[in-house]
Gaussian input, Z-matrix of N, CA and C with variables (Angstrom, degrees):
# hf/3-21g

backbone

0 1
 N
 C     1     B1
 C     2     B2     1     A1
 N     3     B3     2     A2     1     D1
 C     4     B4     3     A3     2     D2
 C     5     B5     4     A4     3     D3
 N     6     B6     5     A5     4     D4
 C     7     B7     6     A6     5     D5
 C     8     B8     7     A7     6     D6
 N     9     B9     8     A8     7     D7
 C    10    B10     9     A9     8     D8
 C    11    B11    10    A10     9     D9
 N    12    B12    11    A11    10    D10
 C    13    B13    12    A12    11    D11
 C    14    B14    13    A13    12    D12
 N    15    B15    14    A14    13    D13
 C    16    B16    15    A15    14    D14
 C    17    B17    16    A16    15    D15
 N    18    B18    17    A17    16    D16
 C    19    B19    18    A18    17    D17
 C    20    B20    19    A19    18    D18
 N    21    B21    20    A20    19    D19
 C    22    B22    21    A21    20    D20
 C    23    B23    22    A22    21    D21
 N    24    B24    23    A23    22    D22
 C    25    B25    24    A24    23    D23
 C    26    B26    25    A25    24    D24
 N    27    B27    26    A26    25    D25
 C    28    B28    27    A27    26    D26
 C    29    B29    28    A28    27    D27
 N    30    B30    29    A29    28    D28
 C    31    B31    30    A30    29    D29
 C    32    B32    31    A31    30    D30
 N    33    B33    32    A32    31    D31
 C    34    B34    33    A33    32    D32
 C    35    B35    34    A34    33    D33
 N    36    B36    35    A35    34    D34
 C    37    B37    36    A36    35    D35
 C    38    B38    37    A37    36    D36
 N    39    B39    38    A38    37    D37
 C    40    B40    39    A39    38    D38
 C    41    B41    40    A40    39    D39
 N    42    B42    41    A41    40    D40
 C    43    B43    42    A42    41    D41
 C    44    B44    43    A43    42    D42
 N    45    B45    44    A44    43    D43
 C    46    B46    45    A45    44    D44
 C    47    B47    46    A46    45    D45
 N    48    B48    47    A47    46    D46
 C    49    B49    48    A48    47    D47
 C    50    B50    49    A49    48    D48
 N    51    B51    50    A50    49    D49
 C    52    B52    51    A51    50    D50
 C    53    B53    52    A52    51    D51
 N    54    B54    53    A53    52    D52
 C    55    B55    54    A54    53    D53
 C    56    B56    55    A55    54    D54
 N    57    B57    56    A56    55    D55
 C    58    B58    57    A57    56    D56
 C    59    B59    58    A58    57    D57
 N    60    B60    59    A59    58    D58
 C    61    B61    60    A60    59    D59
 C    62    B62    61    A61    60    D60
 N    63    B63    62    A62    61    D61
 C    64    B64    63    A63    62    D62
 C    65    B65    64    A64    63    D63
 N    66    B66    65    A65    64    D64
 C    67    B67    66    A66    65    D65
 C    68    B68    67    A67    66    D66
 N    69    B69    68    A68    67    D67
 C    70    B70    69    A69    68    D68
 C    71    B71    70    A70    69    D69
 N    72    B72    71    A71    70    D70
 C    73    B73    72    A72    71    D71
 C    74    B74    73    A73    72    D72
 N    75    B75    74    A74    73    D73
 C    76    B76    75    A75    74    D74
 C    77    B77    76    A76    75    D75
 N    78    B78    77    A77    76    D76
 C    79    B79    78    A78    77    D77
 C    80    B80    79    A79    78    D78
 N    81    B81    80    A80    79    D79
 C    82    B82    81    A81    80    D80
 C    83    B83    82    A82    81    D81
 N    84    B84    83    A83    82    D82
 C    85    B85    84    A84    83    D83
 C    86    B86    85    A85    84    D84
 N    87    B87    86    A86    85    D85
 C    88    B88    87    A87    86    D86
 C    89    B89    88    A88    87    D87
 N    90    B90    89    A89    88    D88
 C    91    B91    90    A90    89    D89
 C    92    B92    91    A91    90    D90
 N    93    B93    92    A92    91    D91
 C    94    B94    93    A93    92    D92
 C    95    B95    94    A94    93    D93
 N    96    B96    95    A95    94    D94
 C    97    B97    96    A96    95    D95
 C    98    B98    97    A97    96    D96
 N    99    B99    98    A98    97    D97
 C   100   B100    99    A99    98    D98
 C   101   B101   100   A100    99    D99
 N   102   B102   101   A101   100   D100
 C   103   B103   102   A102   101   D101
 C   104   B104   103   A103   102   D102
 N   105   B105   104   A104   103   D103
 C   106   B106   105   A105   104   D104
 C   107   B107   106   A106   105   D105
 N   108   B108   107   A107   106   D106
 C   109   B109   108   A108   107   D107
 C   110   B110   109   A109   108   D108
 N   111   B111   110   A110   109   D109
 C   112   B112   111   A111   110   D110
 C   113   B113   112   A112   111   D111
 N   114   B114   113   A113   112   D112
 C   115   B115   114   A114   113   D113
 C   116   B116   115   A115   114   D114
 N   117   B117   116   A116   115   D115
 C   118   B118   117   A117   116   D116
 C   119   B119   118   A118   117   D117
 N   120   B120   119   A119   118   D118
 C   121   B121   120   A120   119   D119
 C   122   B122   121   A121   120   D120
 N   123   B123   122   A122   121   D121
 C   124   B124   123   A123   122   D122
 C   125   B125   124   A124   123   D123
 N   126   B126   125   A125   124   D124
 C   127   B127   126   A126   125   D125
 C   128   B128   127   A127   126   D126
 N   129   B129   128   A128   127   D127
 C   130   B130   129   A129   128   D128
 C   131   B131   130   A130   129   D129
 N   132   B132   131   A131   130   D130
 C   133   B133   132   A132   131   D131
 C   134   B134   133   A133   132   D132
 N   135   B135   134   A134   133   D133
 C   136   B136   135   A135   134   D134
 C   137   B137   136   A136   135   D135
 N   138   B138   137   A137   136   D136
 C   139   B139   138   A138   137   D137
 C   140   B140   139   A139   138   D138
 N   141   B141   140   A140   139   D139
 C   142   B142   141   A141   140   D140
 C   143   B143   142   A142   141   D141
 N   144   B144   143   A143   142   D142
 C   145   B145   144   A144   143   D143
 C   146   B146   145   A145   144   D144

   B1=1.4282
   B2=1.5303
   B3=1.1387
   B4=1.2621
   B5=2.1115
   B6=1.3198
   B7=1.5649
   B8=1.5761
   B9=1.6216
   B10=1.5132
   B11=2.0273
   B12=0.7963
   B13=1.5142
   B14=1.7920
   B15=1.2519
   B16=1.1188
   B17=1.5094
   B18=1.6714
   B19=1.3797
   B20=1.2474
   B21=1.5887
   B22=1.3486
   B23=1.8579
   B24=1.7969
   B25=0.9048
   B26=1.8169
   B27=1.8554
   B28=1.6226
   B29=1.6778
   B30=1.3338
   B31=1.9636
   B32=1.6140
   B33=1.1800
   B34=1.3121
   B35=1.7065
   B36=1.4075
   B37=1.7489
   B38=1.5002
   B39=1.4405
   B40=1.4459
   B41=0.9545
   B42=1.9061
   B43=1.2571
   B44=1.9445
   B45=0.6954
   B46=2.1734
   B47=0.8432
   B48=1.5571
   B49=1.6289
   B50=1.7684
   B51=1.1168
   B52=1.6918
   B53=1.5248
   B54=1.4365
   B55=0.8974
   B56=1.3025
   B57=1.9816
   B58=0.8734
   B59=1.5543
   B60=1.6336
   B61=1.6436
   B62=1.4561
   B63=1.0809
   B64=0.9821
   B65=1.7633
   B66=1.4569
   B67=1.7295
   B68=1.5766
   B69=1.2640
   B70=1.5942
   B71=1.4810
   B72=1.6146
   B73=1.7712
   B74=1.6992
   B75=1.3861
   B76=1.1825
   B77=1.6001
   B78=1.4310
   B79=1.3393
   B80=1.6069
   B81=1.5626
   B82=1.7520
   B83=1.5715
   B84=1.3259
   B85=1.4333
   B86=1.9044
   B87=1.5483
   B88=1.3147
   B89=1.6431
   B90=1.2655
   B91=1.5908
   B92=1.9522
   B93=1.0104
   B94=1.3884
   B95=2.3580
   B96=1.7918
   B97=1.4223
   B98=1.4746
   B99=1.4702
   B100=1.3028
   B101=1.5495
   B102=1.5495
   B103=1.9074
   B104=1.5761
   B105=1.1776
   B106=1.3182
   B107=1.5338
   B108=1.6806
   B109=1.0910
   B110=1.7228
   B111=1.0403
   B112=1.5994
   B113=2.4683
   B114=1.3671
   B115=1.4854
   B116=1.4335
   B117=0.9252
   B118=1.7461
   B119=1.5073
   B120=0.9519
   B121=2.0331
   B122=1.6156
   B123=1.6028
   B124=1.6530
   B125=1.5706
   B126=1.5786
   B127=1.0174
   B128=1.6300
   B129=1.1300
   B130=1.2941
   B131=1.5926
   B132=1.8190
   B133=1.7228
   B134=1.7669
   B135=1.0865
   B136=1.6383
   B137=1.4786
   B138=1.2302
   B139=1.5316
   B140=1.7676
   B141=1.4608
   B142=1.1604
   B143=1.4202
   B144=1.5508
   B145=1.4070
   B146=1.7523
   A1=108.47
   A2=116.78
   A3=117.63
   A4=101.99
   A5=104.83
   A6=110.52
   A7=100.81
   A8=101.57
   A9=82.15
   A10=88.93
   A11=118.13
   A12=122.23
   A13=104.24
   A14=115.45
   A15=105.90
   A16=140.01
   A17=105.57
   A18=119.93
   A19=106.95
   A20=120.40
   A21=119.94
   A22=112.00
   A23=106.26
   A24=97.65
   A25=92.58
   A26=100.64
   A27=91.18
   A28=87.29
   A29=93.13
   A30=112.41
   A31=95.43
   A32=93.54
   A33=121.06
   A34=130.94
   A35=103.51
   A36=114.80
   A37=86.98
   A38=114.98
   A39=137.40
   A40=115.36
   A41=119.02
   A42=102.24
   A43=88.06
   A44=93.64
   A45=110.90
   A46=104.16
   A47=121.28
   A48=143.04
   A49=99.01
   A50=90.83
   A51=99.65
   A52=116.76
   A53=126.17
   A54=105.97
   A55=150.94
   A56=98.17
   A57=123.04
   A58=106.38
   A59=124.19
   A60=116.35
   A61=128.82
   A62=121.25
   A63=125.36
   A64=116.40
   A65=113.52
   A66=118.52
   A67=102.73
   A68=107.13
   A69=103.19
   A70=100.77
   A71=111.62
   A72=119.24
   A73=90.06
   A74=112.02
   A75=130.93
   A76=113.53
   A77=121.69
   A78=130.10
   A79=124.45
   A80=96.46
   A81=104.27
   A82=90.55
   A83=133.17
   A84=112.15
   A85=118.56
   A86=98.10
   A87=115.98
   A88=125.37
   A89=104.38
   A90=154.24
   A91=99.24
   A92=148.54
   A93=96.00
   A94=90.55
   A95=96.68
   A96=99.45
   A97=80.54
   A98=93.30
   A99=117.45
   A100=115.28
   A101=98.34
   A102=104.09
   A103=119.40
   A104=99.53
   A105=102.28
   A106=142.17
   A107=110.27
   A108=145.74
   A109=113.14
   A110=97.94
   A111=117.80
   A112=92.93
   A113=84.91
   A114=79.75
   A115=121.41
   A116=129.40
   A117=133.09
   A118=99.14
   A119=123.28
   A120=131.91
   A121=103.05
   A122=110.35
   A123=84.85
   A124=132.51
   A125=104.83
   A126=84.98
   A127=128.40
   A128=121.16
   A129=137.63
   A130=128.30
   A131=93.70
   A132=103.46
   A133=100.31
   A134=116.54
   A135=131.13
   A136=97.15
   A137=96.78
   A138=110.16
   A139=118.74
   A140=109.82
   A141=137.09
   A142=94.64
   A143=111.50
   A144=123.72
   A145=88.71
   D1=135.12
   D2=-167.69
   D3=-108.84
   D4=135.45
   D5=-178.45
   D6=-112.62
   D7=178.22
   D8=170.85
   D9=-168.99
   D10=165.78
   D11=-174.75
   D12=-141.03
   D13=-179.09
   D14=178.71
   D15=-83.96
   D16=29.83
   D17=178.18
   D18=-134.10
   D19=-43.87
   D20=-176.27
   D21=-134.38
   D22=175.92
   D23=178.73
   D24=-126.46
   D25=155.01
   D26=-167.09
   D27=-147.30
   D28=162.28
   D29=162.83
   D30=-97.68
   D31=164.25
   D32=158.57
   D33=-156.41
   D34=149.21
   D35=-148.99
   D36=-136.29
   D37=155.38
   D38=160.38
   D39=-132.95
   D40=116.57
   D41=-171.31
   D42=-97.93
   D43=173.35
   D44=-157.09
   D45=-97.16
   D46=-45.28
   D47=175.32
   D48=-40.15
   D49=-88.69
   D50=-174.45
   D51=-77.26
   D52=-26.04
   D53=-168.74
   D54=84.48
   D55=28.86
   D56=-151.33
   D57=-149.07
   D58=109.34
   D59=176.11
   D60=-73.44
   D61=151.99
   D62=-163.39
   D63=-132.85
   D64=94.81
   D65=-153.48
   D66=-102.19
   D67=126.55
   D68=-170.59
   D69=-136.13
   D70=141.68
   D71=-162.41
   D72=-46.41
   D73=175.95
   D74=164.96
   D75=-105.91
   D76=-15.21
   D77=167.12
   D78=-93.46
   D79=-16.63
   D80=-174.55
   D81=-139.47
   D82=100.36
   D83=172.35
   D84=-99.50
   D85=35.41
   D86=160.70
   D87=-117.25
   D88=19.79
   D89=158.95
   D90=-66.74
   D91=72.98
   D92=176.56
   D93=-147.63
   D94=161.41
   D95=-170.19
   D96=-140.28
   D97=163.50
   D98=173.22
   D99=-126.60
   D100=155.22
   D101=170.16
   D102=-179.91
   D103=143.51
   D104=168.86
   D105=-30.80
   D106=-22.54
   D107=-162.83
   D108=-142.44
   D109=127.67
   D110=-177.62
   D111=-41.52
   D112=-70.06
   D113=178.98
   D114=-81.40
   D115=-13.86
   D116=164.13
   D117=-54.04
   D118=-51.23
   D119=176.01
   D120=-65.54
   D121=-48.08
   D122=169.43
   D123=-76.58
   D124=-12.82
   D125=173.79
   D126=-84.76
   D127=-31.06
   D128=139.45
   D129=-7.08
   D130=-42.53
   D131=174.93
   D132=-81.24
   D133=-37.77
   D134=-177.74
   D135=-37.68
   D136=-94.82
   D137=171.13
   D138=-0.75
   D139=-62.58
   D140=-171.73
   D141=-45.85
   D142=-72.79
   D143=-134.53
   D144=-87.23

């Protein structure tokens, strides 16, 4: 599923195991952050890009 805010557009994954998301660009998906929190992971991708 693809999200998108007003700078970027991103996927997002939960891995179950840990418990931890994992938001990766939708234009580069070798782009990618992690977090505890749906937006703690985007912001994390922010940073990145």
């Amino acid at each position: 599923m693809t999200f998108s805010n007003t700078t970027i557009q991103y996927h997002v994954t939960l891995n179950t195991k840990t418990q931890v998301f994992m938001v990766y660009d939708a234009q580069n998906h070798e782009k990618v952050a992690y977090g505890v929190t749906i937006e703690k992971a985007v912001k994390e991708l922010q940073k990145s890009i």
